[in-house]
C-alpha positions as CSV (number, residue, x, y, z in Angstrom):
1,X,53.3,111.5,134.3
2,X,55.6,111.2,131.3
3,X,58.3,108.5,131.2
4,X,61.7,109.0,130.7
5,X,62.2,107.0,127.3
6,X,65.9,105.5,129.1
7,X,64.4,105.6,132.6
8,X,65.1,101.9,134.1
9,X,62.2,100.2,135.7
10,X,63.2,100.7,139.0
11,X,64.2,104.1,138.8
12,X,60.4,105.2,137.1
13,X,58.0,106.9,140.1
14,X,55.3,105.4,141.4
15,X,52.4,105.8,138.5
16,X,48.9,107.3,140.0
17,X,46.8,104.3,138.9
18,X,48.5,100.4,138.6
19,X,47.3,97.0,138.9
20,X,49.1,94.0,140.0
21,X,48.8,91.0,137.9
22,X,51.4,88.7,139.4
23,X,55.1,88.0,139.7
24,X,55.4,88.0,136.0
25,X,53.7,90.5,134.8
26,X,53.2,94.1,135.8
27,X,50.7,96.7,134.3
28,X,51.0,99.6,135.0
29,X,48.1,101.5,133.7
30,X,48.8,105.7,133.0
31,X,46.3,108.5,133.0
32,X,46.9,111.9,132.2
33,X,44.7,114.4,130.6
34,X,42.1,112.1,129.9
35,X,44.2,109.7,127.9
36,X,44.8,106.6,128.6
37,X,48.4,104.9,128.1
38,X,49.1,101.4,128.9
39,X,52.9,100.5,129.3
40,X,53.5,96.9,130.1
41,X,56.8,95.0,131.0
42,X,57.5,91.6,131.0
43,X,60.0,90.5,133.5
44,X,61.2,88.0,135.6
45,X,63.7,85.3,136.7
46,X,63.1,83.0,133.8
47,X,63.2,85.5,131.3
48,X,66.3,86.6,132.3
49,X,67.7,83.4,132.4
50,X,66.5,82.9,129.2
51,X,67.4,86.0,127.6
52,X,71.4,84.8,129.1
53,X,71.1,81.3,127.6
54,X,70.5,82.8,124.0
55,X,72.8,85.3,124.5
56,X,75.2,82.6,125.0
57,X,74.0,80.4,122.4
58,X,74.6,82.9,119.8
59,X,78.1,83.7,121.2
60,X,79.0,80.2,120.7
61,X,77.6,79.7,117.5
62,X,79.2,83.1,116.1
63,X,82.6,81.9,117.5
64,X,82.0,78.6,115.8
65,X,81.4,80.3,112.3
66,X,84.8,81.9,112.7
67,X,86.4,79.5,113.7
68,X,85.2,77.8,110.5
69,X,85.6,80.2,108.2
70,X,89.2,80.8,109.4
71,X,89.9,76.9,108.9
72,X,88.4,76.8,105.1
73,X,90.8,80.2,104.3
74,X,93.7,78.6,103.4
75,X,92.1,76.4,101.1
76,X,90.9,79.6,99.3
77,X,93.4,81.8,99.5
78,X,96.2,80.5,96.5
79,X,99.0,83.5,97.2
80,X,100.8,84.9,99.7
81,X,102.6,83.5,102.8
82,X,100.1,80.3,103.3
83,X,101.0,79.4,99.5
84,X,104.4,78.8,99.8
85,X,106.4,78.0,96.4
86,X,109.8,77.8,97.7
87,X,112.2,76.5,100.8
88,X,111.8,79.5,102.5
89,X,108.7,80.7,102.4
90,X,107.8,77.1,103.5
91,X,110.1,77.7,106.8
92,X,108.2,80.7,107.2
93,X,104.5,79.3,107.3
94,X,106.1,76.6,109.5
95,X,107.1,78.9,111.8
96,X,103.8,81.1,111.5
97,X,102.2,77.9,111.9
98,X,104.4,76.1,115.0
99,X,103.8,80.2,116.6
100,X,99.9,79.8,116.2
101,X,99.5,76.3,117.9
102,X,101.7,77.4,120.8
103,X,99.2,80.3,121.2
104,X,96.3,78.6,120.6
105,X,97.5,76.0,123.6
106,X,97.0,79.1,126.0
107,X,94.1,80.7,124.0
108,X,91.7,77.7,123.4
109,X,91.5,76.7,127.0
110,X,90.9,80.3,128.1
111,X,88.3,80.8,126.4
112,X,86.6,77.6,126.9
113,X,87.2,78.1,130.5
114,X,85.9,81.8,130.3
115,X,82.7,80.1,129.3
116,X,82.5,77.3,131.6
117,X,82.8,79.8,134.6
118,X,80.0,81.8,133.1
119,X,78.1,79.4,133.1
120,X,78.6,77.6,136.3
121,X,79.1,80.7,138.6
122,X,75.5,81.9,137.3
123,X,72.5,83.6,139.4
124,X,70.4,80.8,139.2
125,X,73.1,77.9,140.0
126,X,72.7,77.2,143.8
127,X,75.9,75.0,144.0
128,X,78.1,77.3,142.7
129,X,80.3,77.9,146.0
130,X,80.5,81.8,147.7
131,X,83.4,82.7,149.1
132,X,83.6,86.6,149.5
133,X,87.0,86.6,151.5
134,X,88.7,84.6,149.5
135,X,92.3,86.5,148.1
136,X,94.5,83.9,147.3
137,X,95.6,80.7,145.9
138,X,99.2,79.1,145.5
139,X,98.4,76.9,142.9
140,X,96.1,79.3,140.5
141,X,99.5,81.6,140.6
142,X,101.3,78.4,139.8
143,X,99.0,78.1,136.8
144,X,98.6,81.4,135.7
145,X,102.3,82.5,135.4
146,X,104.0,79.2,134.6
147,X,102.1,78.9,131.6
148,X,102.6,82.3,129.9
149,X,106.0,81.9,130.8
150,X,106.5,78.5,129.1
151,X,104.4,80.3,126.4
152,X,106.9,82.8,125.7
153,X,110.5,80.6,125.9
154,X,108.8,78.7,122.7
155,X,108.0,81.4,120.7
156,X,111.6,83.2,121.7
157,X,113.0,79.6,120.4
158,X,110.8,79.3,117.4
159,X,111.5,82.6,116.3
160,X,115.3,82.7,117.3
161,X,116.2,79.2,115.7
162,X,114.3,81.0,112.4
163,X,116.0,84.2,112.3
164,X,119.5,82.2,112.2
165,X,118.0,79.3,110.0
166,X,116.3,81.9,107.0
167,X,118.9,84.8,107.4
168,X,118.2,86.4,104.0
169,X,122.4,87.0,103.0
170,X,122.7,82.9,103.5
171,X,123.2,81.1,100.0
172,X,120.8,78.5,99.6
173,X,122.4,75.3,98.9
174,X,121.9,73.9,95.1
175,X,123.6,71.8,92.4
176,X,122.2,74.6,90.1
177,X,123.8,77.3,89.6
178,X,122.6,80.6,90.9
179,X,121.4,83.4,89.2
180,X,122.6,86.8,90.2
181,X,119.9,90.0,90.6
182,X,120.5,93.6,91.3
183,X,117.0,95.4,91.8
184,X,116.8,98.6,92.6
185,X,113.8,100.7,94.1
186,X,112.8,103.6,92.1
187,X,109.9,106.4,92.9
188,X,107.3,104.3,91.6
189,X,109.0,101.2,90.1
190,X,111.5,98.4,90.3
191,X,114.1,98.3,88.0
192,X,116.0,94.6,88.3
193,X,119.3,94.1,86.3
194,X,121.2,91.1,85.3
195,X,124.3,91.4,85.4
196,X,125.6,87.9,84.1
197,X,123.1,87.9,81.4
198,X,123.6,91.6,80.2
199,X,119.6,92.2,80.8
200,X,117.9,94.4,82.6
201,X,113.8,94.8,83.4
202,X,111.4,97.2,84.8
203,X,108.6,96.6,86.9
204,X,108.8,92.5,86.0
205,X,110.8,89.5,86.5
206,X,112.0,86.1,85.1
207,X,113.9,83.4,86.8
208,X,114.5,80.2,86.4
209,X,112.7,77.4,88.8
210,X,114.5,75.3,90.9
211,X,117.9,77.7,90.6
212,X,119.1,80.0,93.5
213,X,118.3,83.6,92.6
214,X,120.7,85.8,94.5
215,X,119.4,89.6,95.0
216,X,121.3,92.6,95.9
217,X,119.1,95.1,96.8
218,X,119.1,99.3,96.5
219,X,117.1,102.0,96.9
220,X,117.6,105.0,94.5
221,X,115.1,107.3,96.4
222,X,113.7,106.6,99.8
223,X,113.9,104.0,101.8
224,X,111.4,100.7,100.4
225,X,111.0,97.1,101.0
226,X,110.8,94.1,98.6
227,X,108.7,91.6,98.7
228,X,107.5,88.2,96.9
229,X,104.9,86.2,99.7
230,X,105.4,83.1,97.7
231,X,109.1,82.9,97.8
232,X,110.0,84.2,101.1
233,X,111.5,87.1,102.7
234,X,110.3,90.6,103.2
235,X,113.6,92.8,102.7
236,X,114.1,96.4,103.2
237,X,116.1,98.3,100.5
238,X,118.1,101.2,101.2
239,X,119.8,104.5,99.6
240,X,123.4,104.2,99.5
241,X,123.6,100.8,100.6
242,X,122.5,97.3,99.3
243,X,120.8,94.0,101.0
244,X,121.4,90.6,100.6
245,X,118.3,88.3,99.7
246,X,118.4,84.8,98.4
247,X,115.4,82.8,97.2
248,X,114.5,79.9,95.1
249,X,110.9,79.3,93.4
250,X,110.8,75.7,93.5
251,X,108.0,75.2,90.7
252,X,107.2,77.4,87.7
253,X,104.4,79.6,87.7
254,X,103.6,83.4,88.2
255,X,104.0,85.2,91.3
256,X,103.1,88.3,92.9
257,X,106.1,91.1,94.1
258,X,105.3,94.3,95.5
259,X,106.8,96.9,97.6
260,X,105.4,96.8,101.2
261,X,106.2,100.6,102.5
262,X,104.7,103.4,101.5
263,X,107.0,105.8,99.5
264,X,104.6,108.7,98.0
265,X,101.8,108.7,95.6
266,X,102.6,105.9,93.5
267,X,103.3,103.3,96.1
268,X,100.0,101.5,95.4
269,X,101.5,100.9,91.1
270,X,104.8,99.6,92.6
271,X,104.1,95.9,91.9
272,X,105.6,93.8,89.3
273,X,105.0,90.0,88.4
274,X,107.6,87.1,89.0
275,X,107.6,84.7,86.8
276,X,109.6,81.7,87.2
277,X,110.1,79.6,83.7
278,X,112.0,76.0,83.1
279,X,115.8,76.1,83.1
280,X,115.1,75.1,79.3
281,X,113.3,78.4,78.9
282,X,115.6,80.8,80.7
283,X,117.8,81.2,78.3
284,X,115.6,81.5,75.0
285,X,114.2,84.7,77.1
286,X,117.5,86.4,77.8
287,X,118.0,85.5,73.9
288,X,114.7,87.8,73.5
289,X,115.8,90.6,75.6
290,X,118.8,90.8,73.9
291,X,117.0,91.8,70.8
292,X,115.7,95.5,72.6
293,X,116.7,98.0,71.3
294,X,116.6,100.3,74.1
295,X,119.9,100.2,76.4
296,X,120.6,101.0,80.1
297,X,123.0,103.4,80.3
298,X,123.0,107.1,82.3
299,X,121.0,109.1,79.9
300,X,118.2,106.2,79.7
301,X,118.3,105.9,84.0
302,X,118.1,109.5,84.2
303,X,114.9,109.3,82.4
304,X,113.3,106.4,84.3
305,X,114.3,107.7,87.1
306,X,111.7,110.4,87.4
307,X,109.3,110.0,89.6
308,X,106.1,108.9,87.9
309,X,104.9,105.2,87.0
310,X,105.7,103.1,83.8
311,X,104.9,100.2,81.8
312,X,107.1,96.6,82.0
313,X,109.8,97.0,80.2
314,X,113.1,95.6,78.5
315,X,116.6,96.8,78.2
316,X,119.0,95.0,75.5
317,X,122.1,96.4,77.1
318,X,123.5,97.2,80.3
319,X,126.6,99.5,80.7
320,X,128.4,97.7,83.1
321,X,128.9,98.1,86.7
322,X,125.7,100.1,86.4
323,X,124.1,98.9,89.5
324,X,127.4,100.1,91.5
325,X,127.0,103.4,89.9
326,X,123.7,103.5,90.7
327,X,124.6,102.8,94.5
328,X,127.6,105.1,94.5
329,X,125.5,107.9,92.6
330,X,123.0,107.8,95.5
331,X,125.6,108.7,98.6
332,X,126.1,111.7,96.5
333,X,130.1,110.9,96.8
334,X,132.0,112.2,93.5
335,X,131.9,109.7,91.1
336,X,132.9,108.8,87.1
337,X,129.8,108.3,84.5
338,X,129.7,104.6,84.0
């Protein structure tokens, strides 16, 4: 007779022609149409035990070689949120990091308890006490909704105390005097004008380190969201409306912006570098962008504001008020050219 190639053993019929060999082994020996088949199975108490215990072993050791791995990432990762180059991205991995060993309190000790009663509670474990009627216990529901809830007034505190603390429109507190930046989201760039320095950029950025940089934020097309990891706060920008943001980069270097919502097709090119330079340096590169040529003014936005994707850029002039115009031009209310 033909065996069923998902057939479990005690499901298969009664072959024609078996021998017993013992508790371990079985072999059941198959005749049919004078060929012989011989179909054995090992099986028994201590090879299931077995087969459990490495099971296990393997669980453990795969958990333990995430665990590690997860450990050693920050050391490898040098951007984003766990690299933290100013005040307030450094609140923010606090909190990300106070959040995580409040959850890890509750998570650690399930698991390891999840474990332990697997173990214990096993087939073969004799001592392991059987109590089918058993419903309920006063102190396990002690346990088991106490500790969520204690769980969840730290992280409401933790992340209400934050959200008050790192409000993006809140100045940041320097001797140095701020620097004022009015960026505006563009289908697919960033165009970033400085207003006290008569600049303006496209898809890049220089500040200087250590100074306050205070952004007002637009959209000119759809709704997008700015974002530097290393400096702090994810904000969204808007048509018709502008957002406050206020960052500091603490130590010179080059950072990574981007635009974290997709907008169409060239959402992926909308990134542009930050770089933040000496307070000795800022000024020799306004002196530089002063010397472009090219000027922002309604005939130039009208061009770059065509959807497509462009190289960095720098404008020597900026008509002023432009970003206002800009803002105004997108309600679609009647406005003067600037």
């Amino acid at each position: 007779m033909p065996l069923q190639r998902n057939a479990r053993r005690e499901d298969l019929p009664p072959p024609k022609n078996w021998t017993y060999y013992g508790t371990d082994r079985v072999v059941l020996e198959l005749k049919e149409n004078n060929m012989e088949a011989h179909h054995r199975w090992k099986f028994g108490a201590h090879m299931s035990a077995g087969g459990a215990y490495m099971r296990g072993a393997r669980l453990i050791t795969s958990a333990a070689a995430v665990l590690g791995a997860t450990a050693l990432l920050p050391g490898c990762v040098r951007e984003g949120v766990l690299d933290p180059h100013g005040p307030i991205s450094g609140a923010e991995r606090l909190i990300l990091l106070n959040a995580t060993g409040i959850m890890l309190v509750v998570v650690v000790p399930v698991i390891l308890m999840t474990l332990a009663f697997a173990w214990w509670y096993r087939a073969s474990n004799s001592r392991a006490a059987y109590d089918p009627d058993w419903d309920y216990s006063g102190h396990i529901e002690l346990v088991t909704w106490s500790i969520p809830a204690m769980v969840v007034i730290l992280l409401a505190g933790v992340g209400w105390t934050g959200s008050h603390d790192l409000d993006p429109a809140q100045k940041l507190q320097s001797s140095t005097k701020p620097i004022r930046i009015q960026g505006v989201s563009l289908d697919w760039k960033w165009l970033f004008i400085y207003p006290d320095q008569g600049v303006a950029t496209v898809n890049q950025l220089v500040v200087p380190a250590g100074a306050p940089i205070e952004f007002s934020l637009s959209s000119a097309t759809v709704m997008n969201s700015f974002f530097i990891p290393q400096l702090g706060s994810m904000i969204y920008t808007m048509p018709g409306m502008t957002t406050q943001l206020n960052l500091l980069a603490e130590s010179a270097g080059e950072y990574r912006g981007f635009s974290a919502q997709f907008s169409g097709d060239g959402f992926s090119d909308m990134r542009f570098p930050v770089n933040a330079v000496s307070s000795a340096e800022f000024p020799a590169w306004v002196e530089r962008a002063r010397t472009s040529s090219e000027t922002l003014d309604a005939a130039t936005y009208g061009r770059l504001a065509a959807p497509g994707t462009v190289a960095a850029q720098t404008y020597g002039g900026v008509t002023p008020h432009f970003y206002e115009w800009i803002v105004a031009r997108t309600v679609g209310a009647p406005i003067r050219e600037p």
